[in-house]
C-alpha positions as CSV (number, residue, x, y, z in Angstrom):
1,X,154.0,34.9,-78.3
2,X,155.8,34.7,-81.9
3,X,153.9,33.3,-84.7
4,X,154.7,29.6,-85.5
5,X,157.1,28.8,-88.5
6,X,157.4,25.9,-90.9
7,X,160.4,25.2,-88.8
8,X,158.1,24.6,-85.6
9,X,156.0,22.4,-87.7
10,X,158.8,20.3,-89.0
11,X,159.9,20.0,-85.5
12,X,157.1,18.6,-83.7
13,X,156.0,16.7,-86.7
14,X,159.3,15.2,-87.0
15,X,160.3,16.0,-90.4
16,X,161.8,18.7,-92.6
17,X,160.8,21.7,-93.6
18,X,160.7,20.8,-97.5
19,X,157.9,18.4,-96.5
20,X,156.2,21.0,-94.4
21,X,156.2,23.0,-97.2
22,X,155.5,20.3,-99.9
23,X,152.2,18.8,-97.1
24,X,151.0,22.7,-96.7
25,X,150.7,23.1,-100.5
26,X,148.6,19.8,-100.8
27,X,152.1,18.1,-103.2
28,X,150.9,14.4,-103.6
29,X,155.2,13.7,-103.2
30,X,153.9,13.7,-99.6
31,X,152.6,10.3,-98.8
32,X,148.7,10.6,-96.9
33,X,149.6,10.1,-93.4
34,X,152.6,12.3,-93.5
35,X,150.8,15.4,-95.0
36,X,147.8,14.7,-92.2
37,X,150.3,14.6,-89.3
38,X,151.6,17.8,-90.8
39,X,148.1,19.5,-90.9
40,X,147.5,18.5,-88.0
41,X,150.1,20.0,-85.9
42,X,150.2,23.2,-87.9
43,X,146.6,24.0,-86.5
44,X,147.7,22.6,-83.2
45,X,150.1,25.2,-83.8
46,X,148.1,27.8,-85.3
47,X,150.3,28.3,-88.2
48,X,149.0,30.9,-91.3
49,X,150.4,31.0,-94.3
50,X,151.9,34.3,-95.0
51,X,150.2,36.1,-97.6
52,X,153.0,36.3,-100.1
53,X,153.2,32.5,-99.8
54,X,149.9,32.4,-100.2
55,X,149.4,34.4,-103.1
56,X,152.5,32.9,-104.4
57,X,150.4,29.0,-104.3
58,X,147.6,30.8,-106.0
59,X,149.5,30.9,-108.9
60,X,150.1,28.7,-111.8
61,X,153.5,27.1,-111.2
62,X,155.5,26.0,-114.5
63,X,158.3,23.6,-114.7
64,X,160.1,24.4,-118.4
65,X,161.5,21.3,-120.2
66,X,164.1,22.0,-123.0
67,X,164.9,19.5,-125.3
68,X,166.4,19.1,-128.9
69,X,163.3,16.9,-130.5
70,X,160.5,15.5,-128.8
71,X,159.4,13.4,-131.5
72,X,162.4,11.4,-131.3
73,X,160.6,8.5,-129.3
74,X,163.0,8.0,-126.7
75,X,162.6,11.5,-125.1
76,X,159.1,11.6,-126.0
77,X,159.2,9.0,-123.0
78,X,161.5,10.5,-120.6
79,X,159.0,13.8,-121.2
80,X,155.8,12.1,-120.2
81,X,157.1,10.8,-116.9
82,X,158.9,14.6,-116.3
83,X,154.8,15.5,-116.8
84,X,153.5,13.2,-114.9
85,X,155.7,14.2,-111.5
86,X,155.7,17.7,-112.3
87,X,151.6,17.6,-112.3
88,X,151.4,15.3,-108.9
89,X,153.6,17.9,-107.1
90,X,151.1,20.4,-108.5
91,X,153.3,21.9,-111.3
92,X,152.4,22.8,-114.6
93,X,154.8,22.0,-117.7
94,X,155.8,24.1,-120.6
95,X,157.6,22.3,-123.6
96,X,161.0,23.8,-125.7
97,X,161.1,22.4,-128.5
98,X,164.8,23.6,-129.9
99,X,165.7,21.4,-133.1
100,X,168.8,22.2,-131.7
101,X,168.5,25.9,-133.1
102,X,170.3,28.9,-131.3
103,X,167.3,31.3,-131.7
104,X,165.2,29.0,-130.1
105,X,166.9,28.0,-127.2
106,X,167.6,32.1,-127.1
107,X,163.9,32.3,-126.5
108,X,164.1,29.7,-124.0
109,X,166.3,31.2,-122.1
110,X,164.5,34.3,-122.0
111,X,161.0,32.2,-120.8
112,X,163.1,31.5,-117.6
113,X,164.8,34.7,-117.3
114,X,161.2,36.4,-117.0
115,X,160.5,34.7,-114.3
116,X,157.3,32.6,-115.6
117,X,158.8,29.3,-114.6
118,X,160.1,28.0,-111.3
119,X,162.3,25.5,-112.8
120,X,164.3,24.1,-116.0
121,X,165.1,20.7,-117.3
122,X,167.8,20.1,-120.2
123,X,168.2,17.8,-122.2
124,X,170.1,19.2,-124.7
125,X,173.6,19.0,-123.0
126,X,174.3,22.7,-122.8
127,X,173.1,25.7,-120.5
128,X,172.3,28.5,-122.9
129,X,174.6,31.3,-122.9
130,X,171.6,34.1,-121.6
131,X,171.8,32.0,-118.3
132,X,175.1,31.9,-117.5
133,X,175.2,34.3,-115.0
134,X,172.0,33.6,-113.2
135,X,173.1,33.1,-109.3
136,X,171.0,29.7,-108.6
137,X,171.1,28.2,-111.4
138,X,171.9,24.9,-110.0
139,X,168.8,25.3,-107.7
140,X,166.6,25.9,-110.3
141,X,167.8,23.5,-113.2
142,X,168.7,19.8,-113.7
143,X,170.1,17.9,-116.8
144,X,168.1,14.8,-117.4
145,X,169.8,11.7,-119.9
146,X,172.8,14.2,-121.3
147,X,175.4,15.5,-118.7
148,X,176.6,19.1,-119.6
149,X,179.8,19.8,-118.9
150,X,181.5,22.4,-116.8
151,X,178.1,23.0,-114.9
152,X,177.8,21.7,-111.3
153,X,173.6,20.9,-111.9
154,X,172.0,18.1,-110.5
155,X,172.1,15.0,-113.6
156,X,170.3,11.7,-113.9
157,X,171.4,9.7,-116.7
158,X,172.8,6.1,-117.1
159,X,176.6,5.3,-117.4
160,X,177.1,5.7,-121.2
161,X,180.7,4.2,-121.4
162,X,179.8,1.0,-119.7
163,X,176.8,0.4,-121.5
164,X,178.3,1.0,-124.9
165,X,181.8,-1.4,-123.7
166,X,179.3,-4.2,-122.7
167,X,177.3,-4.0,-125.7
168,X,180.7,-4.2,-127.6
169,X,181.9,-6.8,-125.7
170,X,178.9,-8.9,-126.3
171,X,179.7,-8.2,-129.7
172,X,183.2,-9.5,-129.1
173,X,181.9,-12.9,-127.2
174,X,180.2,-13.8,-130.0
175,X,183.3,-14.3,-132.3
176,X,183.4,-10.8,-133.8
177,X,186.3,-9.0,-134.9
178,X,185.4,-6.4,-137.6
179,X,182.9,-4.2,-135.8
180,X,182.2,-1.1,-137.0
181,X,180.2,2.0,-135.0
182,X,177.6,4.6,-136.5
183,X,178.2,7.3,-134.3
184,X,175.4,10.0,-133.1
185,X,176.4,13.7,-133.6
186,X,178.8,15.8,-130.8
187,X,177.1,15.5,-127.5
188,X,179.0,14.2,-124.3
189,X,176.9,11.2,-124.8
190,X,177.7,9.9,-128.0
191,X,181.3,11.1,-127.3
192,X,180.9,8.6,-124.0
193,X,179.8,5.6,-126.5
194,X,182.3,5.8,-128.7
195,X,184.8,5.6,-126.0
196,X,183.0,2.6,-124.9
197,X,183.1,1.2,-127.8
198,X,186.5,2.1,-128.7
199,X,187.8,0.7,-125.0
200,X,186.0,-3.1,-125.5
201,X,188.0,-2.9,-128.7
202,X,191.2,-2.4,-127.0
203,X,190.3,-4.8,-124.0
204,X,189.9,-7.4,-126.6
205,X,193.2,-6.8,-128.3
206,X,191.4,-5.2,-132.1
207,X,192.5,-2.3,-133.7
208,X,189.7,0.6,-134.5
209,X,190.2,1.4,-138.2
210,X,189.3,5.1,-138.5
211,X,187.5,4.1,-141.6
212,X,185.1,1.7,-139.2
213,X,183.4,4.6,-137.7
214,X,180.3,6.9,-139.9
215,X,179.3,9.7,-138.2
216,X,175.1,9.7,-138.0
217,X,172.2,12.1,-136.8
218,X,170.2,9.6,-134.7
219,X,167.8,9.8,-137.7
220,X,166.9,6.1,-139.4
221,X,168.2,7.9,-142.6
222,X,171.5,8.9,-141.2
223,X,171.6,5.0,-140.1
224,X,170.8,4.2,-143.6
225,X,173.4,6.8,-145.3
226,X,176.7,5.7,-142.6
227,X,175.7,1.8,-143.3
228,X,176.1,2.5,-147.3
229,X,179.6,3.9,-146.5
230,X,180.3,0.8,-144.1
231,X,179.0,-1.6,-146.6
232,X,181.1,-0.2,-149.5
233,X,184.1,-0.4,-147.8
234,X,185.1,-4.4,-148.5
235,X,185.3,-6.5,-146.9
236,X,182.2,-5.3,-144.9
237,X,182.2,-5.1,-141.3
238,X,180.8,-8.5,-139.3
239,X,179.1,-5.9,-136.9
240,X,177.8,-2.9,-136.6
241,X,177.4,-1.2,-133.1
242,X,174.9,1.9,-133.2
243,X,175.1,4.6,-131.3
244,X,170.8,4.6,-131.4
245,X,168.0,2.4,-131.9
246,X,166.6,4.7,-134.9
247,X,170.4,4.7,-136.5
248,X,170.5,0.4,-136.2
249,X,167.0,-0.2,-137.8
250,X,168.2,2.4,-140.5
251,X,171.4,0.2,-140.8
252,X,169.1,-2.7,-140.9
253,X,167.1,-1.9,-144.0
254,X,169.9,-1.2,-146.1
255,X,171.7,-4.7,-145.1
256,X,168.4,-6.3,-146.0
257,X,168.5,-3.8,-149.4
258,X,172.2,-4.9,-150.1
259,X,170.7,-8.7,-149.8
260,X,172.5,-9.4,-146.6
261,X,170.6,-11.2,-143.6
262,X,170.5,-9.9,-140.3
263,X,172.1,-11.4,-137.8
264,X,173.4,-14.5,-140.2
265,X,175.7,-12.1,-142.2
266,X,175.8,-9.3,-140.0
267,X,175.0,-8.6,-136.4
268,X,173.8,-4.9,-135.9
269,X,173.3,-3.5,-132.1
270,X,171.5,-0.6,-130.9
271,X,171.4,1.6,-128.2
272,X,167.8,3.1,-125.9
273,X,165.9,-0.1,-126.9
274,X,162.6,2.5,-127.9
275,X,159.5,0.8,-128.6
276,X,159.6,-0.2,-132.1
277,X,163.3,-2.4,-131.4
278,X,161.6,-5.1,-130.1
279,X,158.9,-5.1,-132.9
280,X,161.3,-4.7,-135.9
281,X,162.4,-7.5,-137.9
282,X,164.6,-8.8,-136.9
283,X,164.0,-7.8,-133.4
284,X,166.9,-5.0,-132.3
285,X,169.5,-6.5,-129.6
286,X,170.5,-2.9,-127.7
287,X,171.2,-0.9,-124.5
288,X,167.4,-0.4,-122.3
289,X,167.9,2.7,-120.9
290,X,165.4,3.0,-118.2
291,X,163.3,6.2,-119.7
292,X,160.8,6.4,-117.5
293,X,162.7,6.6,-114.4
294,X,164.9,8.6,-115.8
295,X,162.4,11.7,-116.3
296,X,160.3,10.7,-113.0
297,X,163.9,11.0,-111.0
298,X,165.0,13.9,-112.6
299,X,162.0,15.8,-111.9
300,X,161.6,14.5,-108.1
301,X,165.1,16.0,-107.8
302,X,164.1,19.2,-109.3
303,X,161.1,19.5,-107.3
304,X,163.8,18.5,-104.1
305,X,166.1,21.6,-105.0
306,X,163.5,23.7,-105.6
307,X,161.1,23.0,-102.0
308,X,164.4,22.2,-99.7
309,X,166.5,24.6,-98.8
310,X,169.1,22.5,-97.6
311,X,169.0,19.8,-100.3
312,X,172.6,20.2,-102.0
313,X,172.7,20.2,-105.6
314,X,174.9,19.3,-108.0
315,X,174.7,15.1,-107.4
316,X,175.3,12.9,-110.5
317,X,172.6,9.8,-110.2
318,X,173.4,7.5,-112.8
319,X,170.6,4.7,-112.6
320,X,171.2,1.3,-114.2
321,X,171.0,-0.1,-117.7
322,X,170.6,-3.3,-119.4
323,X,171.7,-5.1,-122.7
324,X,168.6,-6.3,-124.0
325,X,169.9,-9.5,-126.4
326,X,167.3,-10.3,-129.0
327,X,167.1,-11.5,-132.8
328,X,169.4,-9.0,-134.6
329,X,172.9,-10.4,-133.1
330,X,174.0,-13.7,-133.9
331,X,177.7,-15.9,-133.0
332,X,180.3,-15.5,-135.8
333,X,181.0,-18.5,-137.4
């Protein structure tokens, strides 16, 4: 009589062989009674796990998250919910840390290459050249919050261009005209909120004047450095939309510095809404990108490609956002 397979389990227990697999290894992605009704009909069965699959479960199993900054708070978020679902599906996790440095991510690459991870999230909106050529790839890796481009991976982000059109467009309802944008540095995402913001110009019938739009570095400073430029440019913008939350309250200070008042003279909006928007003064009006779900789906999805063979990869979730409206954003009178 032939051995029984993961296949005969998922059979008789009436579900797929990813959850066989996921239920056999004791993943908590399995809910109770599914992983018991499992169990139990692989001893009905008298399934063994092979010994290379065994020995392979021994092992410490590593999920590898590559990122540009992890003390910028909003991914410091998205990271601790990637942890948290990594650990439940019994995963360890290994940081990257690049600053955005070539070397690094070099070394990165390398880590995965050697076989010491199962796995790889990016967030830094680029596949490193060293794993260009690796066959299954888009098996083994997702991009979480930044699309990369010309890769088919599996992404979960939020629809940037919307979110930055309906922030300008709020903008717009309010009686604005002059509204200038601080713009984050090249990355398909800031690249998809100036568009938006570009497009709820052009929807409303106003001109972009080149000179309305500072290029930043998602640093408070850079916020602080591109709302000097804006502000000596006269007359000074009504508005100011942000391309993040740490780049508005930078743009805030210095309207407060210059002896404007926010949102009286000039309504400022940002975009992530991390913790500190809605305790600065005045309190941020921006884009809520969900962070949480955001790392907890992109890891589930890793997790999917990497237990079920005939999960298909390359699926673009985009999960929703919202304009949070609070004390910085005011009508033009």
């Amino acid at each position: 009589m032939a051995r029984p397979t993961m296949a005969d389990i998922a059979r008789v227990a009436e579900v797929n062989a990813g959850t066989v697999s996921r239920a056999l290894a004791g993943s908590t992605l399995v809910n109770a009674e599914t992983r018991q009704r499992v169990l139990a009909v692989a001893e009905e069965l008298g399934y063994v796990l092979p010994a290379a699959r065994a020995a392979r479960e021994e092992r410490e199993k590593n999920i590898l998250i590559a990122l540009n900054d992890i003390a910028n708070p909003f991914f410091s978020d998205v990271v601790s919910a990637l942890a948290e679902v990594a650990q439940e599906g019994g995963y360890g996790v290994l940081i990257g840390n690049t600053f955005s440095r070539p070397d690094i991510e070099r070394r990165i690459a390398h880590t995965f290459l050697a076989g010491t991870v199962e796995g790889l999230v990016i967030q830094t909106g680029h596949v490193p050249k060293e794993l260009a050529r690796v066959p299954d790839l888009a098996r083994r890796a997702v991009a979480v919050a930044v699309p990369i481009e010309g890769w088919a991976l599996t992404t979960v982000g939020i629809d940037e261009f919307a979110a930055a059109s309906e922030a300008v467009a709020y903008l717009v309802a309010l009686g604005h005209k002059d509204i200038a944008h601080i713009a984050g540095p090249p990355a398909p995402t800031n690249a998809d909120r100036e568009r938006g913001y570009r497009a709820a110009m052009a929807a409303a019938g106003l001109a972009v004047d080149p000179s309305r739009i500072v290029l930043g570095n998602n640093t408070m400073r850079s916020g602080q450095e591109a709302a000097m430029v804006l502000l000596s440019r006269l007359p000074a913008p009504t508005a100011i939309f942000c391309a993040n939350d740490e780049m508005a309250i930078g743009a805030i200070t210095i309207c407060k510095q210059k002896g404007l008042r926010v949102p009286q003279d000039i309504s400022i909006v940002g975009f992530d809404d991390v913790d500190i928007a809605e305790f600065y003064d005045p309190p941020l009006t921006t884009v809520r990108q969900p962070r949480r779900e955001l790392g907890r789906r992109a890891m589930v999805e890793l997790l999917t490609l990497l237990e079920e063979s005939d999960r298909e990869a390359g699926e673009r979730i985009v999960l929703p956002h919202t304009l949070v409206v609070r004390g910085s954003t005011d009508r033009r009178e």
